[in-house]
PDB file with SEQRES, HELIX, SHEET and CRYST1 records, atoms N, CA, C and O in Angstrom:
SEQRES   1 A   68  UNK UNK UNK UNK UNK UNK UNK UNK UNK UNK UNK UNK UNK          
SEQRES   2 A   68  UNK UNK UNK UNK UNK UNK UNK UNK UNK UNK UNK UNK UNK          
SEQRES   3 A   68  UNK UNK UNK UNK UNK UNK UNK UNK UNK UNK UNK UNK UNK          
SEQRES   4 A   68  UNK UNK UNK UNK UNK UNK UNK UNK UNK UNK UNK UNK UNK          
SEQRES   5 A   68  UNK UNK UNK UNK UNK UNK UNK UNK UNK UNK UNK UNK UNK          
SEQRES   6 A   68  UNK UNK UNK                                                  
HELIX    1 AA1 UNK A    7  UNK A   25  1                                  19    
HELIX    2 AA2 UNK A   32  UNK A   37  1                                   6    
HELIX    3 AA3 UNK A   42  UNK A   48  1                                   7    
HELIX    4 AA4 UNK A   54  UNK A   57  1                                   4    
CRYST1    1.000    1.000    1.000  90.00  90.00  90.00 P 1           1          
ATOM      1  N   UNK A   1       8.416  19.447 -11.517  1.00  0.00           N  
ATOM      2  CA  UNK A   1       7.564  18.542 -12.241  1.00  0.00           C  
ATOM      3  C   UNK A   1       6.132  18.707 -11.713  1.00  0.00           C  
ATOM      4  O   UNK A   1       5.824  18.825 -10.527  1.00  0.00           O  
ATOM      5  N   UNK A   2       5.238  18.696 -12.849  1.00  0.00           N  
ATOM      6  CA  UNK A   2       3.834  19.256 -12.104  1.00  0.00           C  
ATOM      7  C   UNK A   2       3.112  18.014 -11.527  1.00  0.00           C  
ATOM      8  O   UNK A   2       3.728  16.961 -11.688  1.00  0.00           O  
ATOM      9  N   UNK A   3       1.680  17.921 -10.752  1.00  0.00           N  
ATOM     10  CA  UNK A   3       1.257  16.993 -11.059  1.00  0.00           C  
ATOM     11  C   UNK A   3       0.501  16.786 -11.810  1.00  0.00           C  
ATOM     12  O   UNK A   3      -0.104  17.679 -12.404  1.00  0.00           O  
ATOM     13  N   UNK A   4       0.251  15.062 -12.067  1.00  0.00           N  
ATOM     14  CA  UNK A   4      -0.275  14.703 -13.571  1.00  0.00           C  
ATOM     15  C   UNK A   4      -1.354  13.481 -13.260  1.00  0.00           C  
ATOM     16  O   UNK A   4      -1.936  13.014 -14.240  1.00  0.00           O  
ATOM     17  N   UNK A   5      -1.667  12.911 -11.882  1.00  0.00           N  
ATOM     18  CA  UNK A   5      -2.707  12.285 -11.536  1.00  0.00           C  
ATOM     19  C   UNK A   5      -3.718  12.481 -10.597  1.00  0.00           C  
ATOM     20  O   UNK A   5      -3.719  12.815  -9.412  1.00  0.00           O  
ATOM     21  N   UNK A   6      -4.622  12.178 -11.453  1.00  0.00           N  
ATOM     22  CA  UNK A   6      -5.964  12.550 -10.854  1.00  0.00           C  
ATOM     23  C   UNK A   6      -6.179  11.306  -9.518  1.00  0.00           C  
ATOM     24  O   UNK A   6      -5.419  10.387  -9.214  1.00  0.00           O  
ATOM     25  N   UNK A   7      -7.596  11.728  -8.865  1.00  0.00           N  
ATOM     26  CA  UNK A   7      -7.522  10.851  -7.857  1.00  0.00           C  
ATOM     27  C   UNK A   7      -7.946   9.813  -8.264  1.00  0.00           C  
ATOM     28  O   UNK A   7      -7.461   8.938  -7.547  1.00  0.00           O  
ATOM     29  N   UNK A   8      -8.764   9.255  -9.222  1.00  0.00           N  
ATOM     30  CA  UNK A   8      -9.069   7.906  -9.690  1.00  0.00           C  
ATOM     31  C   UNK A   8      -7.380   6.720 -10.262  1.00  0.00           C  
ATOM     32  O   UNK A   8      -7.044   5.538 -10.192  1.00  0.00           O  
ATOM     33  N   UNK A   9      -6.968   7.684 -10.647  1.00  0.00           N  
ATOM     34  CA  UNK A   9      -5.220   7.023 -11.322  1.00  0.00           C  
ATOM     35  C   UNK A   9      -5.006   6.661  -9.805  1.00  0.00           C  
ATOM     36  O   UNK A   9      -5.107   5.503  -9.401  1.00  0.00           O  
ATOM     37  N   UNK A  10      -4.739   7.597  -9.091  1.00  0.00           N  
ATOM     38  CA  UNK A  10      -3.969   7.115  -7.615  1.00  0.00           C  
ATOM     39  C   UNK A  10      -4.794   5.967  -6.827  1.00  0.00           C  
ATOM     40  O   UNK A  10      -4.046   5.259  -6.153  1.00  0.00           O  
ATOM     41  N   UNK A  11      -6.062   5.644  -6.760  1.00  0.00           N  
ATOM     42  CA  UNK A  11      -6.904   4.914  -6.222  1.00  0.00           C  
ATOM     43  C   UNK A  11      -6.368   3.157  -6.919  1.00  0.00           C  
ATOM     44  O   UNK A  11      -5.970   2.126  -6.376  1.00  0.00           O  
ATOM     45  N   UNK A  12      -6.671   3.625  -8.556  1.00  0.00           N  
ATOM     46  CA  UNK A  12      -6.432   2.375  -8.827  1.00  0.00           C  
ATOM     47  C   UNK A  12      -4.733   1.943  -9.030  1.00  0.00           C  
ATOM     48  O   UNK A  12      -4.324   0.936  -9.607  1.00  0.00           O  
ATOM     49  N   UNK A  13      -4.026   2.852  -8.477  1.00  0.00           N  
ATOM     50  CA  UNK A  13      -2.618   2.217  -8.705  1.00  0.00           C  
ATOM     51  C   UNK A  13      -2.139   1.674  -7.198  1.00  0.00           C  
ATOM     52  O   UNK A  13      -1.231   0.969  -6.756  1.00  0.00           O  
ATOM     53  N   UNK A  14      -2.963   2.210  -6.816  1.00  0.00           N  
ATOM     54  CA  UNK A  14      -2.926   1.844  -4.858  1.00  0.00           C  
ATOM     55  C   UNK A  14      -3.554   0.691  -4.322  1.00  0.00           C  
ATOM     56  O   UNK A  14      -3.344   0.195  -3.215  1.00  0.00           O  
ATOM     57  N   UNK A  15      -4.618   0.169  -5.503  1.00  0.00           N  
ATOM     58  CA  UNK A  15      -5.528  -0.957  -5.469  1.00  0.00           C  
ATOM     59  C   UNK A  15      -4.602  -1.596  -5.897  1.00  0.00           C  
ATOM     60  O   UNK A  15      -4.165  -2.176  -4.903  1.00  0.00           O  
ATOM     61  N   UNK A  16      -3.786  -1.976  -7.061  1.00  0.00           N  
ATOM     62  CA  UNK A  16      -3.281  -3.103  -7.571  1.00  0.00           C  
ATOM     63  C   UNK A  16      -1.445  -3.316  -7.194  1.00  0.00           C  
ATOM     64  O   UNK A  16      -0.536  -3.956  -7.723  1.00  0.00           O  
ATOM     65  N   UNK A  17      -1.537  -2.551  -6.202  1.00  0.00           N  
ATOM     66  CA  UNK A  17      -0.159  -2.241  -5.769  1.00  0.00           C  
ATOM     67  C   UNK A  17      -0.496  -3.510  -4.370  1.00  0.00           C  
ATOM     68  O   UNK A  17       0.138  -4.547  -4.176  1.00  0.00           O  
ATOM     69  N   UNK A  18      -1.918  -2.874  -3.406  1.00  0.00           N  
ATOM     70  CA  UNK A  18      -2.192  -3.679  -2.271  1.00  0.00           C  
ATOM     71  C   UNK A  18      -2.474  -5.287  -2.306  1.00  0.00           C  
ATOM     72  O   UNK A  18      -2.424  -6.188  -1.469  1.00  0.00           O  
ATOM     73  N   UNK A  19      -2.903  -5.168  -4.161  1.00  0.00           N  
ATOM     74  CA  UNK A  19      -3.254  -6.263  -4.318  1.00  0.00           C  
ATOM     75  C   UNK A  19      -2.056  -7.681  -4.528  1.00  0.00           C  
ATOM     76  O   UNK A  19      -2.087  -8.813  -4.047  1.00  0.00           O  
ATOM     77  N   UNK A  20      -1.066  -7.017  -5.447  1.00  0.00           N  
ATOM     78  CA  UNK A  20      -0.005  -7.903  -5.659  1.00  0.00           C  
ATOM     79  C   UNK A  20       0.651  -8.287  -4.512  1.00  0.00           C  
ATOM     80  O   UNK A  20       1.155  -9.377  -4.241  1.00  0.00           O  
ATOM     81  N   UNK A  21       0.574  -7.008  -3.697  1.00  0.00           N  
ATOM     82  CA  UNK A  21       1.322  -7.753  -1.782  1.00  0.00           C  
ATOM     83  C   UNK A  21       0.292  -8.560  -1.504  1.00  0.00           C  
ATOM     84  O   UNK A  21       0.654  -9.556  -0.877  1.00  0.00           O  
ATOM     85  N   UNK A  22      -0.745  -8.516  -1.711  1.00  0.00           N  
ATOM     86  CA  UNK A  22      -1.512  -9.783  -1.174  1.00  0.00           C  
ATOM     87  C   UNK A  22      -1.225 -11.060  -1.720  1.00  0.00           C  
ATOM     88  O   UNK A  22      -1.117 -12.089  -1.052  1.00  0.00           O  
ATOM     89  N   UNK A  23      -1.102 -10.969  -2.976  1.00  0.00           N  
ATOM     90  CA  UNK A  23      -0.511 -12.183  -3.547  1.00  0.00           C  
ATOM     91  C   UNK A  23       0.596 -12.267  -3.066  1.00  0.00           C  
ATOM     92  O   UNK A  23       0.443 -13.093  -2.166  1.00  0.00           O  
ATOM     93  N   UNK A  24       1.770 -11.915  -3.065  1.00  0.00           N  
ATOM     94  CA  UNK A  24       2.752 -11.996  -2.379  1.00  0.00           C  
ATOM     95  C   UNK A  24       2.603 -12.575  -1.089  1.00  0.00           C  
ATOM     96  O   UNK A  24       2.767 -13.793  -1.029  1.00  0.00           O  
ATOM     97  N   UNK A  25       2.295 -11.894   0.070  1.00  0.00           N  
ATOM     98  CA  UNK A  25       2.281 -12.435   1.162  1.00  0.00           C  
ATOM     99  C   UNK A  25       1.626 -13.796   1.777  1.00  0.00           C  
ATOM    100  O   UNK A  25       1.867 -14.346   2.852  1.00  0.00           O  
ATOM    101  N   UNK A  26       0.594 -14.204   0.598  1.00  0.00           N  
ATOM    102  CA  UNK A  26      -0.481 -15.480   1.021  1.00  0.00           C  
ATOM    103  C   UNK A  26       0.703 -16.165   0.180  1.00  0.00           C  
ATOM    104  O   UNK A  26       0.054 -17.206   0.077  1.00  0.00           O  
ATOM    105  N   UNK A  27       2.074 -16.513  -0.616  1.00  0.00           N  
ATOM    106  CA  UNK A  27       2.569 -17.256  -1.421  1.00  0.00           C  
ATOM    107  C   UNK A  27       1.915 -17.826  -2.646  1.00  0.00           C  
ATOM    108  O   UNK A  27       2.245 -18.932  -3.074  1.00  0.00           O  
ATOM    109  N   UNK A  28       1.111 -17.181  -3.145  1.00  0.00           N  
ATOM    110  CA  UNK A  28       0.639 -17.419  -4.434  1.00  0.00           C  
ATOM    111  C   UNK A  28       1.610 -16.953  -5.704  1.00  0.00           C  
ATOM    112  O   UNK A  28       1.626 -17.690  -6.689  1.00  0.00           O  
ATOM    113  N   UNK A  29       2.359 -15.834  -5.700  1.00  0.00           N  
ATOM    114  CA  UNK A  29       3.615 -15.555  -7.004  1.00  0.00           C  
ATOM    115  C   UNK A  29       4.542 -15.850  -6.166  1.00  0.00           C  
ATOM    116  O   UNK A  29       4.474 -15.670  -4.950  1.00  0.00           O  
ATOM    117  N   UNK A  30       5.574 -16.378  -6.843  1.00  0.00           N  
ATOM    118  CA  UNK A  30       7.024 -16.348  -5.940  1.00  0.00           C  
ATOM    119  C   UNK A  30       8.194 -16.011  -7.224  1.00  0.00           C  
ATOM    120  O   UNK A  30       7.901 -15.800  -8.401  1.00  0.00           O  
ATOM    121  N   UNK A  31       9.418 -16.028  -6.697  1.00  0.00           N  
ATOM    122  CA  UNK A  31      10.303 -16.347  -7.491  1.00  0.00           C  
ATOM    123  C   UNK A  31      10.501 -15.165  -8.439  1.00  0.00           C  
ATOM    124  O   UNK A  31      10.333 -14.077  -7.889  1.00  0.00           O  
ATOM    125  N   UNK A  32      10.760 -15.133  -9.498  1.00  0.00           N  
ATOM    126  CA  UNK A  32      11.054 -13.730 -10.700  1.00  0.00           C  
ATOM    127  C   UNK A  32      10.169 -12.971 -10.676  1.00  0.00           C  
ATOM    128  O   UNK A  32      10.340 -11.791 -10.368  1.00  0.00           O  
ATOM    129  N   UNK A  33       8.783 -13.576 -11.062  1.00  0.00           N  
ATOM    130  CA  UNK A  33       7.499 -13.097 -10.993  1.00  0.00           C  
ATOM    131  C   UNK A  33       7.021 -12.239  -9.867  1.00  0.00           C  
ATOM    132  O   UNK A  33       6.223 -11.339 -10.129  1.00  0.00           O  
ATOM    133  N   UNK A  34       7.468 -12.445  -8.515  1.00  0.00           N  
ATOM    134  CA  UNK A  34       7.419 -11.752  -7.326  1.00  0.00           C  
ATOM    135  C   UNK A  34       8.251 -10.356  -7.306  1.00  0.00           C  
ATOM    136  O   UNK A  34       7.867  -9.344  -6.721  1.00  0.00           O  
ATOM    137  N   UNK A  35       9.203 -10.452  -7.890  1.00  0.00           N  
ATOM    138  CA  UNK A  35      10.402  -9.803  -7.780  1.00  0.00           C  
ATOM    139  C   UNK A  35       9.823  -8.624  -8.318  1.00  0.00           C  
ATOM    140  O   UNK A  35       9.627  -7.565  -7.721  1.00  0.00           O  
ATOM    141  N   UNK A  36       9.410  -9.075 -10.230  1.00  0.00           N  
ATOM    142  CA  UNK A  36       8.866  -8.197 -11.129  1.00  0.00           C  
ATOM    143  C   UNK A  36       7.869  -7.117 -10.558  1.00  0.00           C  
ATOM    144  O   UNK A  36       7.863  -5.891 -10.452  1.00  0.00           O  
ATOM    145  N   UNK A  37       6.720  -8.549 -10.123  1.00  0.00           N  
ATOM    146  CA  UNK A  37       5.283  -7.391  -9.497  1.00  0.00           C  
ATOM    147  C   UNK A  37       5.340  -6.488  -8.301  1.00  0.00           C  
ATOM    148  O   UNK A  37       4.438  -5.675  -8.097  1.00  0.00           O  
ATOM    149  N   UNK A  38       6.511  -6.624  -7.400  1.00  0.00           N  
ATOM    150  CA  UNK A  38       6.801  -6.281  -6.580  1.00  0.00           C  
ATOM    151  C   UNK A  38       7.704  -4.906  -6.814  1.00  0.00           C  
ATOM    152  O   UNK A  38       7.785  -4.148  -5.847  1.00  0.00           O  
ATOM    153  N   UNK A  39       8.374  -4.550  -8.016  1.00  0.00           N  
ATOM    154  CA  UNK A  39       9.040  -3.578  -8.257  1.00  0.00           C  
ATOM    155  C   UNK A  39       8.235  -2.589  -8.818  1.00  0.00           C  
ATOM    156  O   UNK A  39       8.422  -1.374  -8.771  1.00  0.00           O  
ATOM    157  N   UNK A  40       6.852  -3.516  -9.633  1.00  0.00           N  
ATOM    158  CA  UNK A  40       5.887  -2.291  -9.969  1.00  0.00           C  
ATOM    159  C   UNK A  40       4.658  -2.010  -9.301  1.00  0.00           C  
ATOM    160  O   UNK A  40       3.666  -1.429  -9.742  1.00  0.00           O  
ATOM    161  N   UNK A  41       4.892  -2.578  -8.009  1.00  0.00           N  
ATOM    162  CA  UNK A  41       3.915  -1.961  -6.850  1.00  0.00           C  
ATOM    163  C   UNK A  41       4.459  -0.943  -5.844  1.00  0.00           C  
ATOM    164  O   UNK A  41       3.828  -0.285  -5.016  1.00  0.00           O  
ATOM    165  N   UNK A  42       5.732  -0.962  -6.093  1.00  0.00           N  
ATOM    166  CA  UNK A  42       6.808   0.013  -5.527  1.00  0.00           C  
ATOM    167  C   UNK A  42       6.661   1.351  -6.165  1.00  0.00           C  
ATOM    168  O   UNK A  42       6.476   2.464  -5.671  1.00  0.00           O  
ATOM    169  N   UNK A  43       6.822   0.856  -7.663  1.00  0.00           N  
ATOM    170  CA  UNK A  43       6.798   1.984  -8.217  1.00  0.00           C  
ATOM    171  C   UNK A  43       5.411   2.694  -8.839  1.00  0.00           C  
ATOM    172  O   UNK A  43       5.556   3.774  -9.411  1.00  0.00           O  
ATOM    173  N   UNK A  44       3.925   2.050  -8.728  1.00  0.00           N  
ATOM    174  CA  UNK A  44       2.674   2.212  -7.880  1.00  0.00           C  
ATOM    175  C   UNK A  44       2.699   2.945  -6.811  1.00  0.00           C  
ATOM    176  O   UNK A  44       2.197   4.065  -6.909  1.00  0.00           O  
ATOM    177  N   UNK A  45       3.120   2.644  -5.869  1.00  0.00           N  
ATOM    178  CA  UNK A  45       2.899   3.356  -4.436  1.00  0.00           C  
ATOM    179  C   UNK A  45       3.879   4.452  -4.733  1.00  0.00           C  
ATOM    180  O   UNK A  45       3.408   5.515  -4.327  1.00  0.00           O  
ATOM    181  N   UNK A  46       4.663   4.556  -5.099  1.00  0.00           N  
ATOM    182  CA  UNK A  46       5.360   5.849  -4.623  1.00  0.00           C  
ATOM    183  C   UNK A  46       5.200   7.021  -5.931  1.00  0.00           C  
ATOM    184  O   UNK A  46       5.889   8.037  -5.855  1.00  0.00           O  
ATOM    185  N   UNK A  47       4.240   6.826  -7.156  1.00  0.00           N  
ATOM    186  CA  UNK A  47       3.774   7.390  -7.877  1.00  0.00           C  
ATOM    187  C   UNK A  47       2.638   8.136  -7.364  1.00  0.00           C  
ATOM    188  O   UNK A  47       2.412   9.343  -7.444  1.00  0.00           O  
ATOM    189  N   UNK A  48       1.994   7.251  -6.850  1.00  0.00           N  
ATOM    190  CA  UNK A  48       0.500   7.385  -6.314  1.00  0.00           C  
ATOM    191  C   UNK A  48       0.789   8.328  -5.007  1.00  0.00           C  
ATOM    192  O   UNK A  48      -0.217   8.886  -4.570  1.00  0.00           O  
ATOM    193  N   UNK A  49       2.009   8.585  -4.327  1.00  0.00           N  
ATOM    194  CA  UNK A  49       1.885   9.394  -3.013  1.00  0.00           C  
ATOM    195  C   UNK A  49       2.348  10.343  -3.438  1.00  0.00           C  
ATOM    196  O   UNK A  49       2.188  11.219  -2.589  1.00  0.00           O  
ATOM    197  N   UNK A  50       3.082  10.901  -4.666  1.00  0.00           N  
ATOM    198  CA  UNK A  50       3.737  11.875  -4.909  1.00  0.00           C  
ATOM    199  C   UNK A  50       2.524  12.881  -6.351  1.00  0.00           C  
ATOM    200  O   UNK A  50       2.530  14.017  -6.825  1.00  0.00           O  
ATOM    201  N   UNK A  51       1.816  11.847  -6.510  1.00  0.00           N  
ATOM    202  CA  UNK A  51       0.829  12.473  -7.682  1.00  0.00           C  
ATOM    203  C   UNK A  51       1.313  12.825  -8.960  1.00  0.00           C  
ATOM    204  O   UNK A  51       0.869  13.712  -9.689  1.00  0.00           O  
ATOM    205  N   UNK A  52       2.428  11.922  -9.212  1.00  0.00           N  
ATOM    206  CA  UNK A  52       3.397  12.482 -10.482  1.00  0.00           C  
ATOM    207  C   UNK A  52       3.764  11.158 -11.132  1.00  0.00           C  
ATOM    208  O   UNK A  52       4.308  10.298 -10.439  1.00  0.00           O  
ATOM    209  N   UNK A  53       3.573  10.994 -12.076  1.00  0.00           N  
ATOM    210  CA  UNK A  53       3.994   9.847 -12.995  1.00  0.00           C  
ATOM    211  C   UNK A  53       4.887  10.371 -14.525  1.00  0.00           C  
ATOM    212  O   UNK A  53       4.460  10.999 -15.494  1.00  0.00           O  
ATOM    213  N   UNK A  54       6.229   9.827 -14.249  1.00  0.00           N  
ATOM    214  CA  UNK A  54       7.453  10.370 -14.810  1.00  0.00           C  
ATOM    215  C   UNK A  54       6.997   9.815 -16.366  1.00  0.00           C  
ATOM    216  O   UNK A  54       7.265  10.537 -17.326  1.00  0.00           O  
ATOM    217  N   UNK A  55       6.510   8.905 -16.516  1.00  0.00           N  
ATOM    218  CA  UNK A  55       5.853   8.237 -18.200  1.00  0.00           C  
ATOM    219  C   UNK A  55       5.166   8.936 -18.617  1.00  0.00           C  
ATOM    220  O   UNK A  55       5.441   9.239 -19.778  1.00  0.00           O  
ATOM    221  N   UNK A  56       4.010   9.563 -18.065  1.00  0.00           N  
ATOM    222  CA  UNK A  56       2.969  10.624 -18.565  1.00  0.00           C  
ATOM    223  C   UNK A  56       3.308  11.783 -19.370  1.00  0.00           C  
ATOM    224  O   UNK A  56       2.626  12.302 -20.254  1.00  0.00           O  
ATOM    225  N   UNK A  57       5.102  12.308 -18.700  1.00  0.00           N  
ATOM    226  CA  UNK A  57       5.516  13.606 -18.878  1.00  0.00           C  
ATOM    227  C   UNK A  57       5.842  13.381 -20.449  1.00  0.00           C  
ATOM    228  O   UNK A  57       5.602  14.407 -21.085  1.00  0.00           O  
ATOM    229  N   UNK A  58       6.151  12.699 -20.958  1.00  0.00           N  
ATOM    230  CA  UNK A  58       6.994  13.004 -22.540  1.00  0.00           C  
ATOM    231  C   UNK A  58       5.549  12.492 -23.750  1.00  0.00           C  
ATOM    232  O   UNK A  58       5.306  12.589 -24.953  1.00  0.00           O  
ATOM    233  N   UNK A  59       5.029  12.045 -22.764  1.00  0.00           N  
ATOM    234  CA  UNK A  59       3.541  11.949 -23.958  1.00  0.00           C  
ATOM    235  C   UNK A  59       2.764  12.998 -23.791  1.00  0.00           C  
ATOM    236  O   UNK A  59       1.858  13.075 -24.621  1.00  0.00           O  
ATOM    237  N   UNK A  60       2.816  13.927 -22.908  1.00  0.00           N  
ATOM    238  CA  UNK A  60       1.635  15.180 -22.281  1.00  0.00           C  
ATOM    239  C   UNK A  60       0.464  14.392 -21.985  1.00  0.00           C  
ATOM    240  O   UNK A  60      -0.631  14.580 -22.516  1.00  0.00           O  
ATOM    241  N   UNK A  61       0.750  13.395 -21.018  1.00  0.00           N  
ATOM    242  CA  UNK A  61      -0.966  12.912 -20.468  1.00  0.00           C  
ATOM    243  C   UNK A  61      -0.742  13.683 -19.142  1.00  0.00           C  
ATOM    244  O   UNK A  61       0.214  14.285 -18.654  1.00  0.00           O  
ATOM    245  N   UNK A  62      -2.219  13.376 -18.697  1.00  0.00           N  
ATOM    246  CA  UNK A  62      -2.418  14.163 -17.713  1.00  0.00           C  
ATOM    247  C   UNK A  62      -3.973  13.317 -17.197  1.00  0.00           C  
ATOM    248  O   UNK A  62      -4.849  13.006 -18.004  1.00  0.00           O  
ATOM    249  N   UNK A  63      -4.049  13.059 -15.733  1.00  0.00           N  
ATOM    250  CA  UNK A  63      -5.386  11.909 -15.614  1.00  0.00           C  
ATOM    251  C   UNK A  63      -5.935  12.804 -14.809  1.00  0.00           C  
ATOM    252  O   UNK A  63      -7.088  12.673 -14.398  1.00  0.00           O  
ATOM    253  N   UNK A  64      -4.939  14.112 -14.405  1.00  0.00           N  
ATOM    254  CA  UNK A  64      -5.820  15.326 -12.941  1.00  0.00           C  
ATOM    255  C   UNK A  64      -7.064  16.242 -14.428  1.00  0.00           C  
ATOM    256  O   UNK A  64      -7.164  16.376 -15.648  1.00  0.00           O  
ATOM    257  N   UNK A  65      -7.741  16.620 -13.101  1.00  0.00           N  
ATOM    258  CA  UNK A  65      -9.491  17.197 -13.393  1.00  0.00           C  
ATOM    259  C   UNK A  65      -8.584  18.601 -13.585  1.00  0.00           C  
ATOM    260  O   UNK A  65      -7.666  18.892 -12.819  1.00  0.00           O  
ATOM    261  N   UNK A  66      -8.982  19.403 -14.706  1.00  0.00           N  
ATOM    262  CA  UNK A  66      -8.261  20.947 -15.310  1.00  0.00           C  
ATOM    263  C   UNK A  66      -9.168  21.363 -14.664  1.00  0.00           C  
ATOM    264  O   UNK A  66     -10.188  20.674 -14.691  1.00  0.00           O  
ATOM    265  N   UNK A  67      -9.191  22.831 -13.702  1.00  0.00           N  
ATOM    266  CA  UNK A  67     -10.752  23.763 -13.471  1.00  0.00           C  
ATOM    267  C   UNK A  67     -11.287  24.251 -15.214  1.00  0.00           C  
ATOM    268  O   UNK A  67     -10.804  24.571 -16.300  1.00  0.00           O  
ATOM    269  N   UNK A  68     -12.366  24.070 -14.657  1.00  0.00           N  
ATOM    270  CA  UNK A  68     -12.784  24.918 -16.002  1.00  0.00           C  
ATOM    271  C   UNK A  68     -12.901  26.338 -16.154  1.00  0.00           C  
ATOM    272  O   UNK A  68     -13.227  26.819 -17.239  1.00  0.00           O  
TER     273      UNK A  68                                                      
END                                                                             
């Protein structure tokens, strides 16, 4: 599988990944809602370290810089 994110995609999926644990950890979401944002900051972070986002592949997006 190639990669398919650029470094701005990984920045901001790493931003709102750090961010929902912040909510999380100060007790501001709890309950389902925690559960939810918490499964897609998981799956944020471990998109964002691998540079590959499995959704992108069947639409042909692509957020990485092509050389020219």
């Amino acid at each position: 599988m190639p990669k398919n994110m650029g470094s701005i995609d990984r920045v901001v999926r790493i931003s709102v990944a750090v961010a929902i644990a912040i909510l999380y950890f100060t007790k501001t979401i709890s309950g389902i809602l925690a559960i939810v944002l918490g499964i897609v900051a998981i799956a944020f972070l471990a998109t964002s370290l691998i540079s590959r986002c499995p959704i992108y592949l069947p639409f042909g997006l692509s957020t990485k810089r092509r050389p020219y």
